[in-house]
N, C-alpha and C positions, 0 to 999 in steps of 0.2 A: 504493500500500500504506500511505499515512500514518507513523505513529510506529510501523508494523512494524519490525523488523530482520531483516534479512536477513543469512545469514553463507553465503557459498558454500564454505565447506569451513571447519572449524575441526582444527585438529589439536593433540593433546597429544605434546607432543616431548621424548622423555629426552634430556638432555644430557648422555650418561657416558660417560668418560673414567676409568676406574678409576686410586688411585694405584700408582706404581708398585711393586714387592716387592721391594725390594733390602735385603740382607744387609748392605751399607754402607753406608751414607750418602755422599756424595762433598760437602765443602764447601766447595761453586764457587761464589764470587759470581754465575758466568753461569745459574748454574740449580743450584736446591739438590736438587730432585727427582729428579736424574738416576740411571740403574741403571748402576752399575758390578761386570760380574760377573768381573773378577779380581781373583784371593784368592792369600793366600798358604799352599801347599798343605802346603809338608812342607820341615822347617829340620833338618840334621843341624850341630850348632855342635862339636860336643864329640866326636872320633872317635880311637880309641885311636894311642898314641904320638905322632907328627907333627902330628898334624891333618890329615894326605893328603887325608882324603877326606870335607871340608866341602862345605855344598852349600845353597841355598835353589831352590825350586822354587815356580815360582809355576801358577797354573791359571786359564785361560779355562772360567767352566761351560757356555759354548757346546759346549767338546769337540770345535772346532776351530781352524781359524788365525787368529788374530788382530792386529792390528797394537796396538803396546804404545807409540805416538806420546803422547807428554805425560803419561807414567807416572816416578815415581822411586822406586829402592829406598834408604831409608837405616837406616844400619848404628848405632845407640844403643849409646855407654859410660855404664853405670848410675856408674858412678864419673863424678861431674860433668854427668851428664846431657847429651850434647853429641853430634853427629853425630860419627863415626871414620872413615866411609866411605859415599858419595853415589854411586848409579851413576843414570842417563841413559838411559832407556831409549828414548829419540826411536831411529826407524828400524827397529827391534828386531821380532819378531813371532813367537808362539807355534809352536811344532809344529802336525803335522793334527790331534794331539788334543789341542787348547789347552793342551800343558804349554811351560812355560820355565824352563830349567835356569842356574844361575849358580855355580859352586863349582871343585873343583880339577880340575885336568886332570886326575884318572884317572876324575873320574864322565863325561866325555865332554858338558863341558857347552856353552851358546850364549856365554857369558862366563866367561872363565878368571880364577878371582882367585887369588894368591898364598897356600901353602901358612899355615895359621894365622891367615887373613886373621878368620875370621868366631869373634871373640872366645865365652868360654864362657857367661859371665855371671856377676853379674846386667847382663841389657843387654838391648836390645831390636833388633828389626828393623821396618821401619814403611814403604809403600807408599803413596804418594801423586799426585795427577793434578792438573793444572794449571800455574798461572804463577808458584807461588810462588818465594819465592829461595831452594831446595835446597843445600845447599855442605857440606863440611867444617866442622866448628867450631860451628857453628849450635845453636843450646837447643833442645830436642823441642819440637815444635808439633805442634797437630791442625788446622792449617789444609790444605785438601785432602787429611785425611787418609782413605784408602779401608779400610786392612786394617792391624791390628798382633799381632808376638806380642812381650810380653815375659816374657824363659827363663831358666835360669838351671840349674846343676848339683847344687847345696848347697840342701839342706833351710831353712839357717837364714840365707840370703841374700835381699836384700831391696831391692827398686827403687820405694818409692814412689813417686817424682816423676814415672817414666817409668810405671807402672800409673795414679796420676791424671792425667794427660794423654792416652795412646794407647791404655789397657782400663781405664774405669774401671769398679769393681765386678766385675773380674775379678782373680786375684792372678797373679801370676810364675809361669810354668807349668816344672816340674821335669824336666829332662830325665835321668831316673834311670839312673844308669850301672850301677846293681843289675840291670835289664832284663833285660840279653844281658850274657853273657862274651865276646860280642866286642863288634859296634856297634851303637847306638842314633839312632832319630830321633825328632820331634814330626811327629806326622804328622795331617791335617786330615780328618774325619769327619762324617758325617751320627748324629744321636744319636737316641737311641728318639724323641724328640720331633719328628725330621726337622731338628733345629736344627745350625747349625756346632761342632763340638765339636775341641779337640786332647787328644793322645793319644798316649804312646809305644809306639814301632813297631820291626818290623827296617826299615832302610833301606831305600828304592824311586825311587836318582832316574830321573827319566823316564819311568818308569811308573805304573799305576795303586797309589791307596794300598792295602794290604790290608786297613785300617777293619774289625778283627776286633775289635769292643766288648767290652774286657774287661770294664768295668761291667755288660753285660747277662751274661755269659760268669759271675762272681762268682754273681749271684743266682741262676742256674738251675744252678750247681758245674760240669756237663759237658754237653754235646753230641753227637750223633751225625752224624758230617760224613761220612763215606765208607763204601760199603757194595759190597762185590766178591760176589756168589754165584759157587758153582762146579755145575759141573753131572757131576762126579766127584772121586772121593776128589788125582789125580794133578794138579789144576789147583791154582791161588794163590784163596784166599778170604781176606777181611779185613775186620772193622771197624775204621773209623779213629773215634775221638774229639778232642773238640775243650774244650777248656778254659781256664782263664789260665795263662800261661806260667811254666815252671818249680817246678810246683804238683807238692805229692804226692797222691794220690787214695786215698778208702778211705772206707768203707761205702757203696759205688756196689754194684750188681747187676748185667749184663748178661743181659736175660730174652730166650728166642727162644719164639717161639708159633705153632703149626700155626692156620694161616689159616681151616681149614676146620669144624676142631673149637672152636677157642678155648683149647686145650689147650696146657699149657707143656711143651717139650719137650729144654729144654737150659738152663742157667743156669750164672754163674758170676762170682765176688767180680772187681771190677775194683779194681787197686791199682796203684800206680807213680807214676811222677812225668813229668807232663808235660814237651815239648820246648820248648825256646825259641819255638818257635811257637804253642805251646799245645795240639800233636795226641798221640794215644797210638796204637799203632798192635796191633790184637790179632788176631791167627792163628796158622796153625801153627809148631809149633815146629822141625820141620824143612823147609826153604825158602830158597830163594836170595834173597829180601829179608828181612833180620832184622826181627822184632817185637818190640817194646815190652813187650809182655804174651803169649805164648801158651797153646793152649787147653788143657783141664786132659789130663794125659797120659791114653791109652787111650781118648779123644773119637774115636767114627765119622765116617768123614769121607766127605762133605764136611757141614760145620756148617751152613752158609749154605744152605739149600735155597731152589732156584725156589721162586716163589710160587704159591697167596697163602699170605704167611708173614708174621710183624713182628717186629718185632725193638724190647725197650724195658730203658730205663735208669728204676732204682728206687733210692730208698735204702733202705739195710739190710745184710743180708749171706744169703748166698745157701739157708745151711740153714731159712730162713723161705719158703722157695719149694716146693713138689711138683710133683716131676713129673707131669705128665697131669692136673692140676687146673687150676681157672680161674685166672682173675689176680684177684690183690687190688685192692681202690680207689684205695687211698689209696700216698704216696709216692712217686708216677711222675713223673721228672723230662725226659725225653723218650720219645718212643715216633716209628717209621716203621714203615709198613704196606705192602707191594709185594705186585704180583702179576703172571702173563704174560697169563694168558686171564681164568682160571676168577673170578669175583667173589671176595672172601674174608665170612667172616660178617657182618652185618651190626651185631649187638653188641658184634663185638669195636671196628669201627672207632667206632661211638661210646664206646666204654670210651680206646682210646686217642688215636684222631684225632676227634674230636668237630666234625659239618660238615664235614670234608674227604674226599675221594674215597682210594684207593687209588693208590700210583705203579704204572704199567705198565712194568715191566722186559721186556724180549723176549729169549727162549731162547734166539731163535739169536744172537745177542748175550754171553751168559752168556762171560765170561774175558775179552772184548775191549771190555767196556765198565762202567764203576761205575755205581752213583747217587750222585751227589757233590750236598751244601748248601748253593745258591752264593749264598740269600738269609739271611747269617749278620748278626745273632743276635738279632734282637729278638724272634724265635716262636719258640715251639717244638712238637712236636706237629702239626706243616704238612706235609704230601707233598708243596704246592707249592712247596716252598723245595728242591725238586730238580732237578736233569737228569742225564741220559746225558752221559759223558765219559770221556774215557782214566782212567785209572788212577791215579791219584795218593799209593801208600801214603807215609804221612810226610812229606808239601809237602802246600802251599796246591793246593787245587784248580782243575783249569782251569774258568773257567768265562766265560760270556758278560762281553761287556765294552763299554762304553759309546765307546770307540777305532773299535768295530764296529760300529753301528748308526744307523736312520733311523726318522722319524715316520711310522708309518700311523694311517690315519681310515679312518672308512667309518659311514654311517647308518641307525641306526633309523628304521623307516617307524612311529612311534609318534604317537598322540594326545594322551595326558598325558605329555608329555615332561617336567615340573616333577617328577614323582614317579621317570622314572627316572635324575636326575638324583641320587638320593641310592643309586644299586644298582650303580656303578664296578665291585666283586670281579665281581657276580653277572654282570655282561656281557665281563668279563674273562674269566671261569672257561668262559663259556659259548664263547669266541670262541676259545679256546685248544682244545678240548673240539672243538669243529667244524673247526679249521685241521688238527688232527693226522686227525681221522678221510679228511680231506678228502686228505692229503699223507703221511699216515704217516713224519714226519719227525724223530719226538722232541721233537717243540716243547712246551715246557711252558711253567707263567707267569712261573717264574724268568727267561725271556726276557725280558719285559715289565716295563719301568717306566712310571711317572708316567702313571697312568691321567687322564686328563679329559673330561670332558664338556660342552658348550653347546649348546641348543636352537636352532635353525635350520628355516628354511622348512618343510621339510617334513616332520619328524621330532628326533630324536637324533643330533648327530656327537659320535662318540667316539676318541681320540685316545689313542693312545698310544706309547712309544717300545720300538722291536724291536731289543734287543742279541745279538751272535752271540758266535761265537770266534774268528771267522776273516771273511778277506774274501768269500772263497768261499761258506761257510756263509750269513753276509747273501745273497747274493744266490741262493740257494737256497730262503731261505724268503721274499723276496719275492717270486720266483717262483710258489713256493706260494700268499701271498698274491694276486697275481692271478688265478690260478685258482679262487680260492675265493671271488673278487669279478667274475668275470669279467660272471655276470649275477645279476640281484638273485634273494634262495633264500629259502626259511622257514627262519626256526630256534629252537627252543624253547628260551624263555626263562619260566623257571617255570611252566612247562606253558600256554603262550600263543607261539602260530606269531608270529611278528616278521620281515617283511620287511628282509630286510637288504641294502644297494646300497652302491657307490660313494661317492657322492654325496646329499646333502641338499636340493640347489638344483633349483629348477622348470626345467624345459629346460632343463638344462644339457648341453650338449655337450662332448664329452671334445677337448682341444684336439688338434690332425693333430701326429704325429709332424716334425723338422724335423733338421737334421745335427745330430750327435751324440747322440742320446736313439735308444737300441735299444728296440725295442718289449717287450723282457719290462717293463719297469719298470710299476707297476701304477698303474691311474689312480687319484688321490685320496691319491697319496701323495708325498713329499717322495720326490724320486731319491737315490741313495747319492753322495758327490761324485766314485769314480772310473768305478763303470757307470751313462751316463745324465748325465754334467754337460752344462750345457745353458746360455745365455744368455737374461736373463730382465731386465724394467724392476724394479730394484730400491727406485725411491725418486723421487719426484718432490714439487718445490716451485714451483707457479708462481706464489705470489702471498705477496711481503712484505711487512711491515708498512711503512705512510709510503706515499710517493707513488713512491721513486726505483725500487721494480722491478728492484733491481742485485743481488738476491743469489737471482735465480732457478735452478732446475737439474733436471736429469736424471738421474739413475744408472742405470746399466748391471751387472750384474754376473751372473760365468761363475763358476757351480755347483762349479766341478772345482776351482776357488780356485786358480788360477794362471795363467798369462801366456797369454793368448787370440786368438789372430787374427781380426780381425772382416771379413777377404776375406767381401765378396757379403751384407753387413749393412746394412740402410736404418735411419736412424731418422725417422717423420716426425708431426709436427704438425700435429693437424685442427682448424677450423674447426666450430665445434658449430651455428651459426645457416648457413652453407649445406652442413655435411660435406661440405668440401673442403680439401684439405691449403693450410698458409699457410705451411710450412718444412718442408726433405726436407736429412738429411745422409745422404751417402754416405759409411758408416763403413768405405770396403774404405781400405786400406793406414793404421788405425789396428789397435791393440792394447789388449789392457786390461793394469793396472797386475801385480807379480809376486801380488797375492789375488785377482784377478780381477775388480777395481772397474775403471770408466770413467765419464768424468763430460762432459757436456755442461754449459755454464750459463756464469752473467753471467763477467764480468774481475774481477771482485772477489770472488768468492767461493774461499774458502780452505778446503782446500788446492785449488792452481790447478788448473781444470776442461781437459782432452785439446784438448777444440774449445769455445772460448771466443764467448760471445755478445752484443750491445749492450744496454743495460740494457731490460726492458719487452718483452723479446722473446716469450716464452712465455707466452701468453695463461691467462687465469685460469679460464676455464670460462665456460656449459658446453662445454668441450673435450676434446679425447682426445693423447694419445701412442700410438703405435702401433711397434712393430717389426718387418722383415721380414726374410725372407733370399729372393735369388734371386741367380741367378748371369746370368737374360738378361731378366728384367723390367725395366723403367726406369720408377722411381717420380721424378714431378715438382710443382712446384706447380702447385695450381687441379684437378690432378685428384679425381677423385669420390674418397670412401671405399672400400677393396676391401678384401679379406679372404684375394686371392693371395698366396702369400709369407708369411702372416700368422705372427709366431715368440710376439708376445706383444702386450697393449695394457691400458692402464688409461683411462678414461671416467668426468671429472672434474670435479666444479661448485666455487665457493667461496659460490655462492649459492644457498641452498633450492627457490626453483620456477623457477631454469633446467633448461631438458630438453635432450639431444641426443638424441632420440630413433632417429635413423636412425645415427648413431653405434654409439648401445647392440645395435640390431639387428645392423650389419654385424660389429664388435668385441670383444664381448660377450654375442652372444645371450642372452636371458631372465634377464639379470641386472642390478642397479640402479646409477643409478650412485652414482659415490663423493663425498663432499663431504669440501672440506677447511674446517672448522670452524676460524674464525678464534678462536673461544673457549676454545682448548685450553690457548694459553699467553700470554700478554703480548707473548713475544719471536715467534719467526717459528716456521714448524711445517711438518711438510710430511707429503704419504701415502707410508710407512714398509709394504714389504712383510714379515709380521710373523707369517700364522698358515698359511703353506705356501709349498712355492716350484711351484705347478703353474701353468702358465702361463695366460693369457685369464680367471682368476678374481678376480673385484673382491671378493671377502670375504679375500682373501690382507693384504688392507692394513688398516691403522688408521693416525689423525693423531699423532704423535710429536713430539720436538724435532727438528731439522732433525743429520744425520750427515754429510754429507759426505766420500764416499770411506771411508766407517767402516761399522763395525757398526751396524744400525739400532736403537735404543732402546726396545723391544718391552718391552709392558707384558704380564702374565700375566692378560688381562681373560679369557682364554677359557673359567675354571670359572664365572665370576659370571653370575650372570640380572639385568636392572633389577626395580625391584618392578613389581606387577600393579596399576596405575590406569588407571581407566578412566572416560568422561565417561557421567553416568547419566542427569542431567536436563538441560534445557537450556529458561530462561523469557527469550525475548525479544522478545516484543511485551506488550503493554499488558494486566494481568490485576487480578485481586485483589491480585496481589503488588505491594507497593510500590516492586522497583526489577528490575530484571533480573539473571537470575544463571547460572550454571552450577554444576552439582553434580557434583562428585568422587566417584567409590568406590574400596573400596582395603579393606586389611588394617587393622584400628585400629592405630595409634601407625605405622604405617608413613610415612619421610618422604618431605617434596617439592623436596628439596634438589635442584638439576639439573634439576629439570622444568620446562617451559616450554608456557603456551598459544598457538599462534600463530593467530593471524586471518586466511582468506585470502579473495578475490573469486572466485567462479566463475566471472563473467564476465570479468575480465580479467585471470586468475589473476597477483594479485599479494599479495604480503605488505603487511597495510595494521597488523599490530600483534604483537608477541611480547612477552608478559608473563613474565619470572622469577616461579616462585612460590616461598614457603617458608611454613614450620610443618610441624603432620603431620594425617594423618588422624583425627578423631575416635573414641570407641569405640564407634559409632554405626556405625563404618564410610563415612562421609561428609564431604564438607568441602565447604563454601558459598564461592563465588568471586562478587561482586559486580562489576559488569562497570562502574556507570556512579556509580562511589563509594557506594553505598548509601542516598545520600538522608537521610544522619548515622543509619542505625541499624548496630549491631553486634554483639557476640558473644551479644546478648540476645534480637536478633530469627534468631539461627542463621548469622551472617554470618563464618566465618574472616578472609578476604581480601577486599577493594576495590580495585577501580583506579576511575581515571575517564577510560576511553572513552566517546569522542562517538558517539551513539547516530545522526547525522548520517553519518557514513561508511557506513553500513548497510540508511538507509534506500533502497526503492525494490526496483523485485519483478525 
């Protein structure tokens, strides 16, 4: 072929790693990077007479157990700026629903401190990780500092030293004893922005915060939080409102509107003064629960009629309203629209719900169940910011709770996946919309948080998190949901049929059920951790930086998050170049630790690994880890790869064109394998199961820092897509052009940070070059890659980038 070149494969290879999203920074010399998601949740410092009933609460946003090893809490005197009080939280480890309670013996907490221990202020409280030297006496530092609030009582109190050191560019946050006439907290909050916000609260240790935004609550004056219809004059009917606390109300309206006409058919002045929680409660006046407000005397009753009906809050006052006429435009500060069967008008709900559906109330339901607001308060004017619940006149609402819930997925069979990538609600609204018709279970979206999306093999996986009220409930509706995924269905999404499945991935097979995992649990979704916990390979590291190979390892860990018996569990190591096992442990009369971690791996790796290994023991790839259970098979070395017994496996390279092919087959079916990219971090890294806990799936991992018997270090890469580049031209033998090149396409100004061309042989498929690139794409939409340094021309002859490969490695056909 002469001065041809030949390239038997060339590929363009993303190298992303997104960074990670952490609320804190954590400042460890071992890795500045790192996600540290405990916060500190809710500080009661300042509580009537004694101080009895002081408290700091801290919060894992995992929302479950965590271990709290090389965490300190310390306690700031804004007088002299100095630590008063250092606690230790080595051995220590959250509740199931990542909370942790520190305060006086009567809030029932993990650490009892002495009555008046947790000063008023101005002073601070300050959370920090690592090896620093924590003590008594000690000046405020932000060295490994993770989370701080500094508080204080008085208006005109003041801690600069501790605000420039542990919040700077936040000031003293007040903990106003005006609040409540009895107690008050600071309590930690997501803000219209989604950002960390504090905020005083009624007290909640141990429990979820109530995060009732008084800021959004201010700007729209009231809410419509609870709605009771009765279905005769002798039943309980009520509207509850919701507002800022201990607030007087007036020129509010409360307007009711027949569903079918559009017609107003009851009105009446809302006045009074909210409760310390910020609700008003309006019904009858005579009734065995008192109301706040009741309705005007000689009102027909019942007020609340079955739908479709609506019910809206205006300002003004009420003689600006007619009966049996339309509604005005203007001054609507909430409005909710219900109905049982019948549709209600279709003006009316653009007039008040503009885009949003109608809530479906059920008749037979009517006295034994509300519509209560449980996504409060950054909308208003939302039907989906409802559900069915008990009763709640004058309390917080029950509503779904994040204590109670699990990740469901499942896949769009889409083509332009990039465009449904930006339609979250609409595949939301559509999936909640199909689940109820499907289960008729009352499930609405107020269930559902943290919608996400990322493109995958074959379609759209969409992700989201399914909260209940109860344990029971959870497992009701993911009942539901397997049913509703049991086989792949159409379902209209803006008027276009969307195949909707389990799963994203090409042949993929749904792993065999094994002990403990009951088969309602639905495929494609994360199991609850007490129906369905299961033992799964949670983390593997088989190749450290240097030559010594001594801080290799395995993790293991049991779902249910607690103390595991591993009777009749094999772990063993395969051989990728003949798939035959080269190490087998027999994990029966071992246990996992009390979160349900187990760790195989070198002597040297800390904390000490169960069953300890000689350094260079677990091979680098391409190799596998494999799991099994059986109670009468005997797995040994040198036997073949089997897939008997099989509980879980990951199938693993550290080098680009090693294959295990017969591995992938028997292990993994139709799935690729996994590489640990030594270019992740400097220090050592290992694959980190990260985006499911379903067993036999290699998309479940990505490369992380290395955890060790810990929580894994999961980056939030799953809403991001890499850019769209792609190789357009390609001149590599001898033409008019003066030197040999490949051409780029792409989005103009889109960069090439992270991308990488690599070189490979067909014939003896090996990596002969990988070139880093950077700059960006032209507005041209192209970018010029000179492959043999260009022969000294440049950005004149259209040339971005140059290397100089020998055009020698390539020759020959």
């Amino acid at each position: 072929m002469g001065d041809i070149w030949l390239v038997g494969l060339m590929v363009l290879i993303y190298v992303w790693f997104p960074k990670v999203a952490a609320q804190n920074l954590i400042k460890n010399p071992r890795d500045q990077k790192t996600e540290h998601s405990l916060l500190i949740n809710e500080v009661n410092a300042d509580s009537p007479g004694e101080d009895t009933s002081e408290f700091v609460e801290l919060y894992h946003t995992s929302g479950q157990t965590a271990r709290l090893d090389g965490y300190y809490l310390v306690f700031y005197n804004g007088n002299g700026n100095q630590a008063y009080k250092v606690l230790n939280l080595q051995g220590k480890v959250t509740n199931s629903q990542g909370l942790f309670l520190i305060g006086s013996s009567s809030v029932n907490p993990a650490i009892v401190i002495p009555k008046n221990t947790i000063q008023n202020g101005p002073d601070a409280i300050a959370l920090y990780y690592g090896k620093g030297n924590y003590k008594e006496g000690m000046g405020v530092t932000n060295y490994g500092l993770v989370d701080a609030l500094v508080h204080k009582t008085m208006k005109t109190d003041r801690a600069d030293t501790l605000v420039r050191v542990l919040t700077p560019g936040r000031d003293a946050f007040l903990e106003d004893s005006t609040f409540r006439t009895m107690d008050e907290s600071i309590e930690r909050c997501r803000g219209a922005d989604s950002q960390w916000i504090f905020q005083v609260a009624m007290p909640t240790p141990g429990t979820d915060n109530h995060c009732i935004l008084t800021s959004q609550l201010n700007a729209s004056a009231v809410l419509i939080s609870e709605v009771l219809p009765a279905s005769s004059s002798e039943e309980f009917e009520f509207i509850e409102l919701q507002g800022p606390h201990s607030t007087l109300l007036r020129d509010i309206v409360l307007v009711l509107i027949d569903g079918r006409t559009k017609d107003i058919y009851f009105t009446m002045d809302v006045y009074g003064k909210t409760s310390l929680d910020g609700l008003l409660l309006i019904g009858p006046a005579q009734s065995k629960i008192p109301v706040d407000l009741p309705f005007p005397e000689n009102t027909t009753r019942p007020v609340l009629r079955g739908g479709p009906n609506a019910i809206a809050l205006y300002r003004g006052n009420s003689s600006s309203f007619v009966l049996g006429k339309a509604l005005p435009m203007t001054g609507l500060l909430d409005a909710f629209v219900y109905t049982s069967n019948e549709e209600p008008n279709p003006e009316l709900l653009e007039t008040l719900t503009p885009g949003r559906p109608a809530y479906e109330e059920k008749r037979h339901q009517l006295g034994d169940v509300s519509m209560s607001r449980c996504n409060c308060c950054s909308v208003t004017r939302d039907s989906l910011s409802y559900i069915l619940s008990r009763p709640t006149p004058g309390k917080f609402n029950e509503c779904p709770s994040k204590r109670f819930s699990q990740t469901l997925s499942f896949c769009l069979r889409v083509t332009d996946c990039q465009e449904w990538l930006l339609k979250l609600e609409e595949i939301l609204m559509t999936l909640v919309q199909a689940l109820h018709a499907s289960c008729s279970c009352g499930v609405t979206a107020a269930y559902f948080k943290e919608p996400k999306a990322v493109c995958q093999d074959l379609g759209l996986v969409f992700t989201t998190l399914l909260t209940a009220k109860s344990e029971d409930q959870l497992s009701s509706l993911l009942l539901a949901f397997k049913t509703f995924l049991e086989t792949p269905r159409l379902v209209s999404f803006d008027r276009r049929n969307i195949t909707v499945e389990s799963s994203c991935f090409k042949d993929f097979n749904v792993p065999e059920l094994f002990p403990g995992v009951p088969s309602e649990i639905p495929e494609g979704t994360q199991e609850p951790p007490v129906h369905g916990a299961k033992l799964l390979i949670n983390e593997v590291n088989p190749d450290n930086p240097g030559g010594a190979e001594d801080t290799e390892y395995i993790e293991l860990f049991y779902t249910g998050q607690t103390r595991f018996d591993l009777q009749g569990y094999w772990l063993v190591l395969y051989n990728g170049k003949n798939s035959r096992a080269y190490r087998v442990f027999d994990l029966s009369g071992h246990h996992t630790d009390e979160l349900g971690y187990f760790l195989v791996g070198s002597s040297t790796v800390r904390p000490a690994p169960m069953i300890r290994l000689p350094p260079n023991t677990i091979q680098n790839g391409a190799d596998a880890v494999a799991l099994y259970y059986s109670n009468t098979t005997l797995y040994t070395v040198n036997m073949a790869v089997t897939a008997e017994g099989l509980v879980d496996a990951v199938v693993y390279t550290s080098r680009i064109p090693e294959k295990a092919h017969q591995l992938v087959k028997v292990l993994v079916p139709g799935q690729r394998i996994l590489y640990e990219n030594d270019s992740h971090s400097t220090e050592d890294e290992s694959l980190s199961r990260c985006h499911s806990l379903t067993a036999k799936l290699q998309s479940s991992f990505q490369v992380t820092t290395v955890t060790p018997l810990g929580e894994n270090f999961c980056s939030s890469s799953s809403a991001l897509v890499p850019p769209a580049v792609r190789i357009s031209e390609l001149c590599l033998a001898k033409s008019t052009t003066p030197y040999h090149f490949i051409e780029l396409e792409g989005k103009p100004g889109t960069s090439l940070g992270g991308l990488s061309l690599v070189f490979l042989s067909g014939k003896e498929d090996k990596v002969y070059a990988s070139v880093p690139l950077r700059g960006t794409i032209r507005a041209t939409g192209l970018f010029m890659f000179a492959l043999d340094g260009g022969d000294g021309h440049g950005e004149a002859d259209g040339i971005d980038l140059a290397c100089g490969l020998s055009s020698n490695k390539w020759a020959g056909g």
